[in-house]
C-alpha positions, 0 to 999 in steps of 0.5 A, spaced: 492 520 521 491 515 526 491 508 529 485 504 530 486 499 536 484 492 534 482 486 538 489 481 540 485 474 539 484 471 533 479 466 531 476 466 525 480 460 521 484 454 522 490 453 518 494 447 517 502 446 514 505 439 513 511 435 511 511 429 510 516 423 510 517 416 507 509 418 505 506 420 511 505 427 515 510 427 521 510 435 521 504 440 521 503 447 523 496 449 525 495 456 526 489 461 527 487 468 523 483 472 520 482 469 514 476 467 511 478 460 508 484 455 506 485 459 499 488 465 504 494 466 507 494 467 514 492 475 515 494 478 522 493 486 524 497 489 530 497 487 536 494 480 534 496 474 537 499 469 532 497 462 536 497 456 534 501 449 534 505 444 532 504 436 532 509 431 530 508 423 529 515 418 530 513 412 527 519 410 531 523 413 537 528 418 534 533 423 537 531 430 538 535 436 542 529 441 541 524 444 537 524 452 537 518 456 532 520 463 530 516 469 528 520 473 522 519 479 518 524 482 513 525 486 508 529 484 501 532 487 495 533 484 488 540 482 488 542 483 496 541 479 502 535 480 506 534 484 513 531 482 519 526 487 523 521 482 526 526 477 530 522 472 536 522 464 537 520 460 542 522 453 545 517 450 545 519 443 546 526 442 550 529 435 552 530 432 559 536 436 562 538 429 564 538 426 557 545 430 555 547 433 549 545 428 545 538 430 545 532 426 547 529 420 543 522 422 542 516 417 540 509 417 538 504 423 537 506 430 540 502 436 539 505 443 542 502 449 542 505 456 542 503 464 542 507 470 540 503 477 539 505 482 533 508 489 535 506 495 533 513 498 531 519 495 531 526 499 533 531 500 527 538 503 526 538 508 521 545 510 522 551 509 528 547 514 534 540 514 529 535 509 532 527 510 531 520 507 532 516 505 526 511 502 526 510 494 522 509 495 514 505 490 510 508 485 506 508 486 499 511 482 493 509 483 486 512 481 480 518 485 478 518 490 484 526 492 487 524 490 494 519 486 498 517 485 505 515 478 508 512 475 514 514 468 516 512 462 522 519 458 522 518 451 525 525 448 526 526 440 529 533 441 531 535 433 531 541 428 534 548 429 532 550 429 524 543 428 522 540 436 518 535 439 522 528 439 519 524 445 517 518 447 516 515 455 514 510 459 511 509 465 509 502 470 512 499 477 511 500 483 515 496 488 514 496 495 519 491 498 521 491 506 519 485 511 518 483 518 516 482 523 520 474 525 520 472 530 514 469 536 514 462 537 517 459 539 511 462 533 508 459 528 513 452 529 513 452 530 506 454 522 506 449 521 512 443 525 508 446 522 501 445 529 498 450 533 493 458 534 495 458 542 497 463 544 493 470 548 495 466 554 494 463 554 499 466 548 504 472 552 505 474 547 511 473 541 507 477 541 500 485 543 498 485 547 492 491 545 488 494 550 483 493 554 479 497 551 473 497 556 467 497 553 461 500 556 454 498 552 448 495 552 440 488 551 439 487 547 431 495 549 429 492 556 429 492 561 435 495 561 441 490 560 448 492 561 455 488 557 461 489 556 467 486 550 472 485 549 479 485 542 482 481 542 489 482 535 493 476 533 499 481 534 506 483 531 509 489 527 505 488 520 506 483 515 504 481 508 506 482 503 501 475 501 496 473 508 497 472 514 492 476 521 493 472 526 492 475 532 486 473 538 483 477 541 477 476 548 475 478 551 468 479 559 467 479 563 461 477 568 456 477 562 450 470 561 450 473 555 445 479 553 449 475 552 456 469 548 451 476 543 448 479 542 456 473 542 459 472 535 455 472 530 461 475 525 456 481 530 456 482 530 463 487 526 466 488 525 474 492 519 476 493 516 483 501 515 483 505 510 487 511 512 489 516 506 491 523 508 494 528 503 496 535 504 499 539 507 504 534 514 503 526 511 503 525 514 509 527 522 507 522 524 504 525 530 501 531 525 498 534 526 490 531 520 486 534 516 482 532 511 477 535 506 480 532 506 486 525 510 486 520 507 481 513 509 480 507 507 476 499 509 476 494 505 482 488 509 478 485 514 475 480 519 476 473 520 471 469 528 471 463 530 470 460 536 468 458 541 474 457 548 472 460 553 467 459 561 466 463 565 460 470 565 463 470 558 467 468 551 468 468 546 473 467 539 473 466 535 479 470 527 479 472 521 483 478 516 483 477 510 486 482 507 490 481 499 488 481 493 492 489 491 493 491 497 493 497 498 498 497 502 504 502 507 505 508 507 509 515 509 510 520 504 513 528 503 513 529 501 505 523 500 503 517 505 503 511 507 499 508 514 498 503 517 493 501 523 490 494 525 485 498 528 479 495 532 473 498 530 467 497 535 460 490 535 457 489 530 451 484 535 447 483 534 440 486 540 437 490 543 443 497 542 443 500 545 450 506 549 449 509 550 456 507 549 463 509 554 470 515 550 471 516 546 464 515 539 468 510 534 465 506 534 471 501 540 471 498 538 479 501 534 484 499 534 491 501 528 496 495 523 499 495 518 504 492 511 503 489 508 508 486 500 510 480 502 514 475 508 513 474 513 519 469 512 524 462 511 523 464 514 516 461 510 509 464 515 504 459 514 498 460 514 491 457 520 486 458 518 479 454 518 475 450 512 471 454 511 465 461 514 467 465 508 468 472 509 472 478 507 468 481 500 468 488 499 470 494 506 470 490 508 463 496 511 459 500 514 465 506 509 463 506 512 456 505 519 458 510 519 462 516 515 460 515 509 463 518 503 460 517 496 462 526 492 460 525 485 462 523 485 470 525 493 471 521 499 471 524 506 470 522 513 470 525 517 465 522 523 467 525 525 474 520 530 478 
């Protein structure tokens, strides 16, 4: 997966920030980004510059030994104290050297400009001798999560002896600019011509096949039936944010009725799943999972429609829909996130599974990236049909899988 380069001067909005004292304004931040209006935060991607101002207003002459800004990113867990990956201030203002320790007494209307630029990667300290490049994470910060990274411009007004200094912060949005590598040939001039997706069958460089499962169950509480399902994923594995993945599922059988039952595209369920680790193994991807420090929830579900079908199959062709807000992956020191596209057992009227291949809840499960930008010059379109709508929200992952809400906790009973 690659890294878009991205313009380092920002002009679209003007943001401002204030403090006021005995009912006036006498500290404000101003700072340009990418967003579109005031209802935003500022919104900066690597490799921006973050520039801006600060003024202040003395209605009176007052002793002050410097004004420094600060540009910070940390990480937080719930009940521990946060670390500090992104570190720069600027003096932008120091007094006359002349004027001692004591600091120099300031008056009027001041107006200081600053710059910073955003990084790419930061180093951080995995262990004693273990240090590495990663590159900056998106903020995050959503009701109930273990962890959260923050972004932050901290304006510190250091004043004359025994008086507190005054600050003045607000936070911003980082987003990193990651994007997929290109589809395959057949697949990009099937967007280009708007005509049918080719199929793994035949686009043998453009699709993963997953599985097959073997399924074992009872049809009606009567006989037994066996299946088995292949889960076949457009390559490569990653996919923009606001853009379908592209799926086929395949069902074999010589159950004519088990094939008809399964094959019911309400009986299907695939789930984009996040996977949140944190702690101090959120970066190996190969951990041991604990419930108190890996937590996972639904970020969307697939819809299927009928493709083709013979005597002994059927295939169904499908979309998930990665949804505006949904974060991008990432792995960095305590926090990361990943996801997966899982299928879970069929929820068929009259089929009751009775085993799976490996005994697990999970009858599929294949690793995908999500990424903030799509390819270049690629649109990926949307196949669905007129009147197959995508689900809302995590359906009914959450019950299927065991997940609980306890207050504020999510926790996975189920560890895959």
């Amino acid at each position: 997966m690659g890294t878009l380069a991205t313009a380092s001067s920002v002009e679209n909005f003007e943001h401002c920030f204030t403090m006021e004292r005995n009912g006036k304004i006498w500290l404000s931040l101003h700072v340009r980004s990418r967003a579109k209006s005031a209802a935003s935060p500022p919104i900066y991607t690597e490799g921006d510059i973050v520039s801006g101002r600060v003024e202040l207003h003395f209605d009176k002459p007052e002793k002050i030994k410097g004004i420094n800004i600060a540009m910070q990113g940390g990480t937080t867990a719930v009940g521990q104290e946060e670390i500090i990956f992104l570190d720069a201030t600027q003096a932008i203002w120091s007094p006359d050297p002349k004027q001692g320790k004591s600091g120099e007494r300031l008056q009027g209307k001041h107006a200081l400009p600053f710059k910073f630029v955003l990084p790419k990667e930061v180093t951080m300290t995995l262990s004693k001798n273990n240090k590495a490049e990663f590159k900056l994470p998106p903020n995050f910060s959503e009701r109930a999560s273990p962890s959260y990274i923050d972004y932050k411009l901290i304006v510190t007004v250091r004043r004359g002896l025994f008086l507190a200094n005054m600050t003045l912060s607000h936070y911003f949005a980082y987003v990193p600019l990651t994007t997929p590598p290109l589809p395959s040939t057949l697949r990009q001039m099937s967007y280009r011509s708007g005509t049918g997706l080719i199929g793994p069958d035949r686009d043998r460089y453009g699709w993963k096949v997953v599985g097959p499962a073997k399924l074992a169950g009872t049809l009606f509480n009567v006989r037994k039936t066996g299946l088995e399902c292949e889960l076949a994923i457009a390559t490569p594995l990653a996919f923009p944010v606001r853009s379908p993945i592209p799926l086929f599922l395949t069902l074999r059988s010589n159950d004519e009725q088990a094939l008809d039952i399964l094959s019911s595209p309400s009986a299907i369920r695939v789930f984009l799943v996040r996977s949140l680790a944190n702690g101090s193994d959120a970066v190996d991807d190969d951990a041991v999972r604990r419930s108190n420090n890996f937590f996972v929830e639904s970020a969307g579900q697939a819809v299927f429609w009928s493709a083709s079908r013979d005597k002994n199959s059927r295939t169904l062709q499908g979309e998930l829909e990665v949804k505006h807000g949904v974060k991008p992956s990432f792995v960095f020191p305590r926090f990361s996130i990943r996801y997966s596209l899982d299928l879970l057992p069929f929820a068929a009227p009259g089929f009751q599974l009775d085993t799976t291949t490996n005994g697990d809840s999970v009858l599929l499960s294949e690793t995908v990236t999500i990424c903030t930008t799509h390819a270049p010059g690629i649109i990926p379109r949307s196949y669905t049909p007129p009147g197959y709508e995508h689900p809302q929200g995590g359906g009914d992952y959450n019950k299927s899988m065991g997940l609980l809400e306890n207050g504020n906790q999510r926790f996975y009973h189920h560890i895959r």
